[in-house]
Backbone as CSV, one residue per row, in Angstrom:
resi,resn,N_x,N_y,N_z,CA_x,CA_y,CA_z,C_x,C_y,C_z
1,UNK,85.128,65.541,-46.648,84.757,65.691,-45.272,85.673,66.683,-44.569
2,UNK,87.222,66.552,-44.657,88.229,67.351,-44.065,87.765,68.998,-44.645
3,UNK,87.365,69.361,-46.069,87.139,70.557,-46.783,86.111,70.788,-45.749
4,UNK,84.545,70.265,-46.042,83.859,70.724,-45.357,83.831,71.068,-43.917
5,UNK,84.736,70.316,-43.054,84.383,70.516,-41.206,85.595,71.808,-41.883
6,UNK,86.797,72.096,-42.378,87.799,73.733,-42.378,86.895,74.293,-42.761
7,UNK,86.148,74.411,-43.873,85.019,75.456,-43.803,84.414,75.846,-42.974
8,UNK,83.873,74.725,-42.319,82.679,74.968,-41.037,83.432,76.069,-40.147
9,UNK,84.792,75.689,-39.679,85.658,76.113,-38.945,86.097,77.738,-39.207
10,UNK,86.359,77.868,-40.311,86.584,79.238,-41.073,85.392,80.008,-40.867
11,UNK,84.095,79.214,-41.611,83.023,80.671,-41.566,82.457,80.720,-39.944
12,UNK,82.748,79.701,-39.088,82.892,80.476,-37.221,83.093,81.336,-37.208
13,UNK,84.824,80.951,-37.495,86.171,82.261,-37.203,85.902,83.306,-37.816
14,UNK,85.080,83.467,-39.018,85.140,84.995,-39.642,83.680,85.283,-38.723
15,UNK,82.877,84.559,-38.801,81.000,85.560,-38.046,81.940,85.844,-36.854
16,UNK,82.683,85.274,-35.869,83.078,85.892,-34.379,83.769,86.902,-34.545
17,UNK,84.303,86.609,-35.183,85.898,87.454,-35.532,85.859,89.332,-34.851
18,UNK,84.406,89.222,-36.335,84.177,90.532,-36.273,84.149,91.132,-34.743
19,UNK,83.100,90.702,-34.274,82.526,90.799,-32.790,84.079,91.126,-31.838
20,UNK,84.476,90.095,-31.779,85.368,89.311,-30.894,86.772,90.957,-31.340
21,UNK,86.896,91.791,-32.896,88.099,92.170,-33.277,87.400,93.532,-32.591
22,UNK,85.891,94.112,-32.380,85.238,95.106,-31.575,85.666,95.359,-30.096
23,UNK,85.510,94.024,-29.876,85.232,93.603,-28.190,87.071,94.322,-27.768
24,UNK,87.797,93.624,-28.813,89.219,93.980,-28.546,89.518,95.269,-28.572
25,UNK,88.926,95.785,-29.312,89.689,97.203,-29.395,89.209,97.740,-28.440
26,UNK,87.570,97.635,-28.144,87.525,98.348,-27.000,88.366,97.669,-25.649
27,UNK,89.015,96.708,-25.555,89.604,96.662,-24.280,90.882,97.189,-24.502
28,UNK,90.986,97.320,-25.302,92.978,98.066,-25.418,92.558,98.655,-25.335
29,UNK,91.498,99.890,-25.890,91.607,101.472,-25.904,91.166,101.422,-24.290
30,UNK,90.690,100.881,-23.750,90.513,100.955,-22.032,91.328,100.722,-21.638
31,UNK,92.171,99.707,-21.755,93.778,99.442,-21.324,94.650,100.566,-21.686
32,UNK,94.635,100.728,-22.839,95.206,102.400,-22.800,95.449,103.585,-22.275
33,UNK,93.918,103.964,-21.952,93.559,104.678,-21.111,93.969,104.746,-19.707
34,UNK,93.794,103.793,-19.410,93.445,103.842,-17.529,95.727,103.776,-17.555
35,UNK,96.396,103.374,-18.412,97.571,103.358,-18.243,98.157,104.511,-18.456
36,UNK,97.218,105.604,-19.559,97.460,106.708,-19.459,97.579,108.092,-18.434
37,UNK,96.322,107.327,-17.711,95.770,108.351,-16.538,96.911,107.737,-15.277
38,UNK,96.743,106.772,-15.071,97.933,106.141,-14.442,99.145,106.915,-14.317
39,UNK,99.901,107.269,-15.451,101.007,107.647,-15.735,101.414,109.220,-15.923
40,UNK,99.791,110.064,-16.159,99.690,111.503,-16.119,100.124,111.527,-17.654
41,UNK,99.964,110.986,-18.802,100.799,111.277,-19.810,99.458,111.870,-20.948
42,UNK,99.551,113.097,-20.819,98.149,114.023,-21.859,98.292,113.588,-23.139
43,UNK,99.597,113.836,-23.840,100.114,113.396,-25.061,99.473,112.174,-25.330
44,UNK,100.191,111.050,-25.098,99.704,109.876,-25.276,98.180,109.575,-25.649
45,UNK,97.512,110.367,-24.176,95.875,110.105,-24.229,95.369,110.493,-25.684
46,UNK,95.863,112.113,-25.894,94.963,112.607,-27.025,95.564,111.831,-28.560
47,UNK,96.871,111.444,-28.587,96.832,110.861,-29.668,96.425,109.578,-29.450
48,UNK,95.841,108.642,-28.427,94.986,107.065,-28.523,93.686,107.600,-28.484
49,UNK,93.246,109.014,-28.378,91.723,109.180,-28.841,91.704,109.572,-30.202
50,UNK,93.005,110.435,-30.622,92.383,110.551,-31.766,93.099,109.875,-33.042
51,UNK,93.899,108.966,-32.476,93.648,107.634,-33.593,92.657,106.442,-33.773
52,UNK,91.852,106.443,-32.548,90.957,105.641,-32.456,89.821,106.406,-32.741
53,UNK,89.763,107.502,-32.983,88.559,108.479,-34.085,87.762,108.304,-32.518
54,UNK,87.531,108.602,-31.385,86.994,108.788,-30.336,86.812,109.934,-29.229
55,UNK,85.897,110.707,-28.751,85.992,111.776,-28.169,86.219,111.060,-26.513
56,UNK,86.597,111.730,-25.749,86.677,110.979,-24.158,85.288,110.779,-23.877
57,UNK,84.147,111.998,-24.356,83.129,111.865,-23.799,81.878,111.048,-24.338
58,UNK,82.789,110.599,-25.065,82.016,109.338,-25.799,82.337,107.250,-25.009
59,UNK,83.443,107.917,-24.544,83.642,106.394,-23.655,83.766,106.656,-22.451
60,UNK,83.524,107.725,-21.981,84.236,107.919,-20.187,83.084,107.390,-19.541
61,UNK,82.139,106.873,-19.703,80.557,106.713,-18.764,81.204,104.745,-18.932
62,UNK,81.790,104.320,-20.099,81.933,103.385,-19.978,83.299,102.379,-19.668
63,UNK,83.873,102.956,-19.407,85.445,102.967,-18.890,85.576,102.991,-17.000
64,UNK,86.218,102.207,-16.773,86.611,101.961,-15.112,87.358,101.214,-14.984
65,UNK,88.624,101.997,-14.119,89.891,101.569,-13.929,90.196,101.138,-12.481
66,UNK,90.106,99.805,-12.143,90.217,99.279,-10.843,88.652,99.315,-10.224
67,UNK,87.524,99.857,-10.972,86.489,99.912,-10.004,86.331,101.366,-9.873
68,UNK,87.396,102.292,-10.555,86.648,104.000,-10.488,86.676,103.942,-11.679
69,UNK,85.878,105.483,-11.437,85.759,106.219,-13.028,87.222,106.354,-13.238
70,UNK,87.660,107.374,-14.502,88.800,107.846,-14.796,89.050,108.684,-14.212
71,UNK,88.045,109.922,-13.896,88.705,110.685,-13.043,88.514,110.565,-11.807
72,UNK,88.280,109.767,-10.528,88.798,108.917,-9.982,89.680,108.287,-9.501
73,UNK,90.089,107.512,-10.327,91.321,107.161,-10.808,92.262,108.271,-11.039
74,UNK,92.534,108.768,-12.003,93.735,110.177,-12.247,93.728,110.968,-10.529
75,UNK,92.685,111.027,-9.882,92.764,111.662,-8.583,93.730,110.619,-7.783
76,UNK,93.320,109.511,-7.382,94.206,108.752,-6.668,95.815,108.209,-7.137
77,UNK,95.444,109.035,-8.779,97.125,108.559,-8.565,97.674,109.943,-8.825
78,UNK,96.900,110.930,-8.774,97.944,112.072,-8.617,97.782,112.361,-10.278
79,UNK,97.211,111.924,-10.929,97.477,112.231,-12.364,96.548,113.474,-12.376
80,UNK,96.849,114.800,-12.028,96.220,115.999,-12.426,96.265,116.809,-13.824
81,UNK,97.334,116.246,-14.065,96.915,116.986,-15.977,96.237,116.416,-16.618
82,UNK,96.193,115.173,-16.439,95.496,114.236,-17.252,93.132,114.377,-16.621
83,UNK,93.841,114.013,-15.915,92.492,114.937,-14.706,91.581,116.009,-15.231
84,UNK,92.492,117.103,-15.222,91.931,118.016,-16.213,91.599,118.620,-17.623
85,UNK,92.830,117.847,-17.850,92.622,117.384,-19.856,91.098,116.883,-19.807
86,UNK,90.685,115.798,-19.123,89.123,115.164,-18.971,88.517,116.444,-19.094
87,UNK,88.438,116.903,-17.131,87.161,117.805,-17.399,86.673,118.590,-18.311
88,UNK,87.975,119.465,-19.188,87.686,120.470,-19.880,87.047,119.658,-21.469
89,UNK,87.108,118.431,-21.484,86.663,117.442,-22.811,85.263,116.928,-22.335
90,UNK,84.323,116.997,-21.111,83.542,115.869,-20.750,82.099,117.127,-20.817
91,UNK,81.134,116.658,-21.100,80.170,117.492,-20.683,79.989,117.700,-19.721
92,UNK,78.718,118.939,-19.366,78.584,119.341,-18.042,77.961,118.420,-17.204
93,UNK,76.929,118.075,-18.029,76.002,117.071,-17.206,76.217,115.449,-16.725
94,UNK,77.512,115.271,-17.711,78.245,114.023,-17.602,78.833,114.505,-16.131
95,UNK,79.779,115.529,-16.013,80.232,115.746,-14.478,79.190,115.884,-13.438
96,UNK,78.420,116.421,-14.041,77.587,116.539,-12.750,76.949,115.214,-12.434
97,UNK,76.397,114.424,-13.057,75.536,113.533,-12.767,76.543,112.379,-12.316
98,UNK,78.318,112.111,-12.600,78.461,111.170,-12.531,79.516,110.886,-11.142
99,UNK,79.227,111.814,-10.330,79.227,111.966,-8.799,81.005,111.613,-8.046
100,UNK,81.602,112.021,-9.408,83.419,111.959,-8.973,83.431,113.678,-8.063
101,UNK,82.994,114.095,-8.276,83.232,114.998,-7.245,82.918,114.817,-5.814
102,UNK,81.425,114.508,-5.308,81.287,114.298,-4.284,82.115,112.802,-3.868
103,UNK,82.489,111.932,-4.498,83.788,111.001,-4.259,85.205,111.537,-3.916
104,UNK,85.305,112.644,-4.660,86.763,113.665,-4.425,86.359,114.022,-3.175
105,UNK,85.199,114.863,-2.120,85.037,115.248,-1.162,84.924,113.711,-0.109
106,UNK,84.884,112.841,-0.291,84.427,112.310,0.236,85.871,111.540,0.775
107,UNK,86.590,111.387,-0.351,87.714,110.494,0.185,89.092,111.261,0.247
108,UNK,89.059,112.153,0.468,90.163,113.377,0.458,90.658,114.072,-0.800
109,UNK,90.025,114.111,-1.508,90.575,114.447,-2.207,89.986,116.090,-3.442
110,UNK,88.975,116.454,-2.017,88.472,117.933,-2.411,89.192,119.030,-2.744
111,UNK,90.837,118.963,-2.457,91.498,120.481,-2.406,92.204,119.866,-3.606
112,UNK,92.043,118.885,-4.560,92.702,118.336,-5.805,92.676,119.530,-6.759
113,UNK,93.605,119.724,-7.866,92.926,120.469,-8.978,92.321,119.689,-9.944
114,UNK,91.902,118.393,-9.786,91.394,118.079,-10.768,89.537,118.331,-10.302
115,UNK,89.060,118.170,-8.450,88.342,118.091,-7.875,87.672,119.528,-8.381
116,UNK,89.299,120.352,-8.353,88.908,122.201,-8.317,87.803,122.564,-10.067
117,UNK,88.687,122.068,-11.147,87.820,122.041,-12.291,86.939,121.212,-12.464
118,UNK,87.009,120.501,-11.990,85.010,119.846,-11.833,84.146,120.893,-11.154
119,UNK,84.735,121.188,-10.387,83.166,122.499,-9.541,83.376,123.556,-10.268
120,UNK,84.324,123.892,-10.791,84.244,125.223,-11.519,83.650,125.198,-13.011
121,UNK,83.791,123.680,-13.542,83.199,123.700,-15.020,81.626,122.944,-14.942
122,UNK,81.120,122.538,-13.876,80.100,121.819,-13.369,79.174,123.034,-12.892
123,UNK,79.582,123.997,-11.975,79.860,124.911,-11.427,78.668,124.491,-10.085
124,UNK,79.561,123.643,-9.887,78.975,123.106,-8.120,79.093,123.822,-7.062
């Protein structure tokens, strides 16, 4: 009886596991991130994308730090290298459509350079 209910218990823990060891990574590599942009640190970013075999523009639509996007975020904290490390990695249509610019105009933060290479690589 004790064998069978640790079994029961074990083959849970391994079917979730998987799921549950996904779910994790994507929240560290988001925790990562948003601590990266936080901190302005480019280095850091590109080696947690590219040990995690990930392009930015493959998670930036799904990533939000406090309730902004990333770049967003990197605007309000001043993180402009990191800012622009993004734009020059994100597609066009990803910037355009995903309305951090008119947010940069909107909440002061239009004369940014991170605001400046969004309209120039968007070409708003």
């Amino acid at each position: 009886m004790k064998a069978l209910l640790l079994g029961s218990v074990m083959a849970a823990v391994a079917a979730t596991g998987v799921t549950f060891s996904k779910n994790a990574d994507a929240n560290e590599l988001a925790l990562s991130l948003c601590t990266y942009v936080q901190g302005d640190d480019t280095m850091r970013m590109r080696k947690k994308l590219r040990d995690s075999r990930v392009r930015i523009r493959d998670v930036y639509t799904g990533i939000q730090c406090n309730g902004q996007s990333l770049l967003q975020f990197a605007m309000s904290n001043g993180a402009n290298d990191v800012g622009t490390f993004m734009v020059g990695r994100l597609a066009v249509d990803d910037l355009k459509n995903s309305g951090d610019y008119e947010w940069a105009q909107a909440n002061g933060h239009g004369g940014s350079p991170i605001a400046q290479a969004i309209k120039e690589r968007a070409g708003l």
